[in-house]
N, C-alpha and C positions, 0 to 999 in steps of 0.2 A: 367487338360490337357489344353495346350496353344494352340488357333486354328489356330495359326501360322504356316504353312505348311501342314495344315491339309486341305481336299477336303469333301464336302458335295456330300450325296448320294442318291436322291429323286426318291424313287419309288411308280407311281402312279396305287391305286386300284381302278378303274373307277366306280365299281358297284357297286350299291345302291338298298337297299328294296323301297326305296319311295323318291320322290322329294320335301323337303322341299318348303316352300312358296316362301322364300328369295333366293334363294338358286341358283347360277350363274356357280358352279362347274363343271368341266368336268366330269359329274356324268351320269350313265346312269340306268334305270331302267326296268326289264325282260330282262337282257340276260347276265345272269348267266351262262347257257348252252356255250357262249363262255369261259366259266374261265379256262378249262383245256387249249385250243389251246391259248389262251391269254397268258398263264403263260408260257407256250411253248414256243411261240416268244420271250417272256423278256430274259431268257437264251440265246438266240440267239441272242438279245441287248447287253447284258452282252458282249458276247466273241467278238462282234463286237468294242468295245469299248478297249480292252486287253491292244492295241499298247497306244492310247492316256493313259490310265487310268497307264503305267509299272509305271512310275518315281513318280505316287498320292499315299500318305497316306490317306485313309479314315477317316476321327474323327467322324464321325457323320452319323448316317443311319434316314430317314423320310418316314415312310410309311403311304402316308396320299389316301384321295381318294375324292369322292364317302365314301364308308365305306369299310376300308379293314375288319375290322370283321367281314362279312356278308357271304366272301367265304370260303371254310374250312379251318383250319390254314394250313394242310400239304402245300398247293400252298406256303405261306408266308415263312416257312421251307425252302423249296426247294429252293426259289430265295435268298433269305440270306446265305443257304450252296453256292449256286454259283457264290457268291459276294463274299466268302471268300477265295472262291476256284480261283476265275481268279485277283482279287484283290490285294491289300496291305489294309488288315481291322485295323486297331491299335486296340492295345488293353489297356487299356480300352476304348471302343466307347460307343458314346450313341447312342440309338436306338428305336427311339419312334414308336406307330401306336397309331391310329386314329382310336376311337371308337362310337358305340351309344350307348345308355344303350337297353338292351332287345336283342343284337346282342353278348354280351360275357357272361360266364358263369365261374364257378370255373376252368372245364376242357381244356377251352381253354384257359384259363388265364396262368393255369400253361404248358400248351404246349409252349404259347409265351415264358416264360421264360427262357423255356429248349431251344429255338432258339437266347436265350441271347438279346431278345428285356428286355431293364432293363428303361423305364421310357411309361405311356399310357395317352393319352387325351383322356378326356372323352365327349360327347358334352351334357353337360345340355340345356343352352340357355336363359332358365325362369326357376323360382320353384314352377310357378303357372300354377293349369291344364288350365285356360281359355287361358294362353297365349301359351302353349304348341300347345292347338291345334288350336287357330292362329296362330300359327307359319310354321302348319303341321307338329308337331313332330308326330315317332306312340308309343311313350314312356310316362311316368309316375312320377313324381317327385320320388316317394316312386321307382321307378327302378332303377333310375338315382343312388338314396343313397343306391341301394345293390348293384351296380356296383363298385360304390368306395370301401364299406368294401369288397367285394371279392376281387378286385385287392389290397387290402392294404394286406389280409390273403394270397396272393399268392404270397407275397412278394414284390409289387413294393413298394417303397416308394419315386418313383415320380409321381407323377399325377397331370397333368392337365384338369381344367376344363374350357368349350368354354362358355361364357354368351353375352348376348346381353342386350345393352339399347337403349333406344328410340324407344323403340317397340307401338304401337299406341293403345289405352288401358293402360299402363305398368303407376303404378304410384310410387313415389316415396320409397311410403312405399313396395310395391311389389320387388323391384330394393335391398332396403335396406336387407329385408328379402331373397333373393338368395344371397347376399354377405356373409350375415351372418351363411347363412346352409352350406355352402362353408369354409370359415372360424373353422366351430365347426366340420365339416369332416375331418380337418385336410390335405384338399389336397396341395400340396406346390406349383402349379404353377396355375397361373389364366389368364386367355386370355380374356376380357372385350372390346366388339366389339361396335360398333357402328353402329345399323342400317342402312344399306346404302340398298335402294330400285333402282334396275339393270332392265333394260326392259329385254325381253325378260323370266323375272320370273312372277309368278302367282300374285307378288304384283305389281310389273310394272305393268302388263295388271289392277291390281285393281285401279295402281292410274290414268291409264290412263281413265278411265272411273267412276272417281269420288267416288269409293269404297272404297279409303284409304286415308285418311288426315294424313300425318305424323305429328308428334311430335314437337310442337315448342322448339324452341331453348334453351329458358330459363330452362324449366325442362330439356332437355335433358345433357345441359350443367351442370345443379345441377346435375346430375345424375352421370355425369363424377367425378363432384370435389368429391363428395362422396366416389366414391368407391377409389381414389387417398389419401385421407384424412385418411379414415377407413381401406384402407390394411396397409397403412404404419404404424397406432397405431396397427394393428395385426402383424407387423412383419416381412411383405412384402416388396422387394423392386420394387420399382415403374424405372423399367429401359428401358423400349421403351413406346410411344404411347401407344397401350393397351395393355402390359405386364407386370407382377407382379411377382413376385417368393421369395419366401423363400431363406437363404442365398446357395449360390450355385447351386438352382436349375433353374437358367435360360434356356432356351432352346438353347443349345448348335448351332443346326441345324441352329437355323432363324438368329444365331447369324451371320454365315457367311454368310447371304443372307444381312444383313445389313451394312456388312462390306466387300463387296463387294470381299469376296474369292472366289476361284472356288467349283464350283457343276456340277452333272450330274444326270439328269432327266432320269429317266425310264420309259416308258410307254405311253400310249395314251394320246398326248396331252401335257407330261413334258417339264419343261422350262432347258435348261444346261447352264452353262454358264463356256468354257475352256480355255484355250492358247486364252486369249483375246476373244473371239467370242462367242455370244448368240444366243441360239438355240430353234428351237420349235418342238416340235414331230408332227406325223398328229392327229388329233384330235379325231376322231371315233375309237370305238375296230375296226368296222372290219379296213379301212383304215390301219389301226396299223398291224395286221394281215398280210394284204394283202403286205407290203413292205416286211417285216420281211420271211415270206412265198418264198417271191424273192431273202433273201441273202440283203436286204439290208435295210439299216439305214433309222427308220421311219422319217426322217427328212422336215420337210416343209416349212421351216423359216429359216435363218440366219441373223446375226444382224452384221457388222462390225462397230465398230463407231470410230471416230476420237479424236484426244488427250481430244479435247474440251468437249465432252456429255461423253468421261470416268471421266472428272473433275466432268463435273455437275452431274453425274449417282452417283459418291463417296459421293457428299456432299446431297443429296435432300434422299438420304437411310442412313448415318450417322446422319445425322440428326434427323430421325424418334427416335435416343438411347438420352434419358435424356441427358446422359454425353457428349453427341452432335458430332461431329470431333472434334479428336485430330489433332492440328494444327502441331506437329512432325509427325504422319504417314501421314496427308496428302502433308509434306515435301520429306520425305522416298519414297512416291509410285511415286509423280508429278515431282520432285527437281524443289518446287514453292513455293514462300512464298504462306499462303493463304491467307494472308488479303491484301497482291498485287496483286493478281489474282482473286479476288472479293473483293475490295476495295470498288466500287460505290454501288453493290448489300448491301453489310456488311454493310453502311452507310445508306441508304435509310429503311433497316429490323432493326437495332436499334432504331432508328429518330421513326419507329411506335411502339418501345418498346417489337418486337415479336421478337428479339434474344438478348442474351450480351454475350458478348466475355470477357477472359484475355487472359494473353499470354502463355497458355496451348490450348484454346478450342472455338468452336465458338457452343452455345444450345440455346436449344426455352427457351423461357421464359413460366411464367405460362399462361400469354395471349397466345402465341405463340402455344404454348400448344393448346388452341380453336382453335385457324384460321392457326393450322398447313399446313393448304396447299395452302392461301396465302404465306407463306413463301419457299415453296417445289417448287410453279409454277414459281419461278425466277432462280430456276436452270436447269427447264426443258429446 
């Protein structure tokens, strides 16, 4: 399926059983009890949307959160039948959610499918209990791996799983050992993150008071080539920053967030991005509620940008895909050459050996690759 004319569809499940440590998400914990009136208002997003969404194909559905598997699947049901119903959904779409391990079971596995969700992430994170519960998982390595064979027996045979390196504690061998349970689980998409400690999280507040020494560079950096090195002798391909996939099963979805196609966010908090303009939801269930309640669009942000930051917005999110910009679509979308249109940028990022060009594409290098946002912050 070519995501060429095709529109992304993010619907966000805010609620969460617990607040990881790391964890920056528009996620919220005990208020569950809003899920019926929540789910209520998205429908009424939905048909709010009818007039912009007539002339969109849908390719791609993401139902991420918080944890969407925490609230009963009928909610998930319901909003998908009414996506199909006021929509243009293509067929075949992909259709991910967003899981924990200890939050799904055989039963609801095979509900999702019946709702034609056909690909699940799963969040491992570590395969080690010490780092699990530094991390504040409330899961189990041994759940994590009955998670996957249940979704593999209910038929998906996409699955993703979310890991992290540079976790403070986390040693090499520890890093190697989640690669590799991963690997011999046979799941085909691997999402390999990079600790990034955010204030306002339980580890911000830790490093701000001297509780948390992160990770120097060195290992963390070995920790990267590694798992770049060893997915691709398993099979994997190594196609964004921290994405990997089996052949074909890339994540459709993030694809178009990287390549800068249209989306529309659902829910509390979601990002849209339509007929040129980027959008932000309000932030809180109730807030979200409370617009929706009114008849109107939970909207709180608008972004309009000018020819210039839609160039630099193309290249600093293409860039993030191995295969880098193609120098023909960013011809097609701009009518500019681009290496006349960033000539002195392109010259100064070679010169430090963090990008190479020919006359297809301009990508990071393996350097590049490390200090990806040196390279990212010249097109902000």
């Amino acid at each position: 399926m070519s995501l060429m004319n095709k529109t992304g569809l993010y619907i966000h499940v805010p609620f969460c059983g617990s607040k990881c440590n790391y964890c920056d998400f528009n996620s919220y914990v005990g208020k569950m009890d809003l899920a019926e009136e929540y789910f209520a208002c998205m429908k009424k997003e939905i048909d709010l949307y009818r007039d912009e969404m007539a002339l969109n194909k849908i390719g791609t559905i993401f139902i991420g959160g918080g944890t969407p598997t925490c609230v009963e699947p009928r909610f998930i049901g319901e909003i998908l039948n009414e996506c199909r119903e006021k929509y243009h959904v293509s067929e075949p779409c992909e259709i991910t959610i967003e899981s924990n391990p200890g939050t799904i079971n055989e039963e609801k596995l095979k509900e999702y499918g019946q709702y034609g969700i056909n690909r699940i992430s799963i969040g491992l994170q570590a395969y080690q209990e010490n780092l699990l519960k530094y991390l504040g998982r409330r899961h189990t390595a041994g759940e994590f791996v009955s998670s996957v064979e249940m979704a593999k027996k209910a038929g998906f045979d996409n699955i993703n799983a979310d890991i992290i390196f540079g976790i403070p504690g986390q040693t090499l061998k520890d890093w190697k050992d989640t690669l590799s349970v991963l690997t011999d689980l046979g799941v085909t998409h691997i999402s390999a993150y990079d600790l990034k400690v955010e204030e306002g999280t339980r580890f911000g507040d830790m490093r701000d008071t001297g509780k948390l020494i992160e990770m120097e560079d060195e290992l963390d950096r070995e920790m990267y080539h590694y798992a770049i090195e060893y997915l691709k002798q398993q099979g994997f391909n190594h196609y964004e920053l921290s994405n990997f996939a089996k052949e074909g099963c890339e994540c459709r979805h993030n694809l178009i967030y990287w390549n800068c196609l249209e989306y529309l966010g659902l829910g509390a908090g979601a990002h849209s991005f339509l007929q040129d303009i980027r959008f932000e939801n309000q932030a809180t269930i109730e807030g979200y509620i409370e617009y929706l309640s009114k008849g109107q669009k939970p909207v709180e942000e608008r972004y309009v940008r000018d020819f210039c930051e839609k160039m630099s917005e193309y290249m600093f999110l293409g860039l993030r895909l191995i295969d880098g910009v193609s120098r023909e679509k960013f011809e097609d979308r701009f009518n500019q050459n681009i290496f006349d249109a960033y000539a002195a940028k392109i010259d100064r990022l070679k010169k430090k050996q963090l990008i190479e060009t020919d006359d297809k594409s301009i990508r990071l290098t393996q350097l590049g690759l490390d200090l990806a946002n040196q390279v990212f912050v010249e097109f902000v």
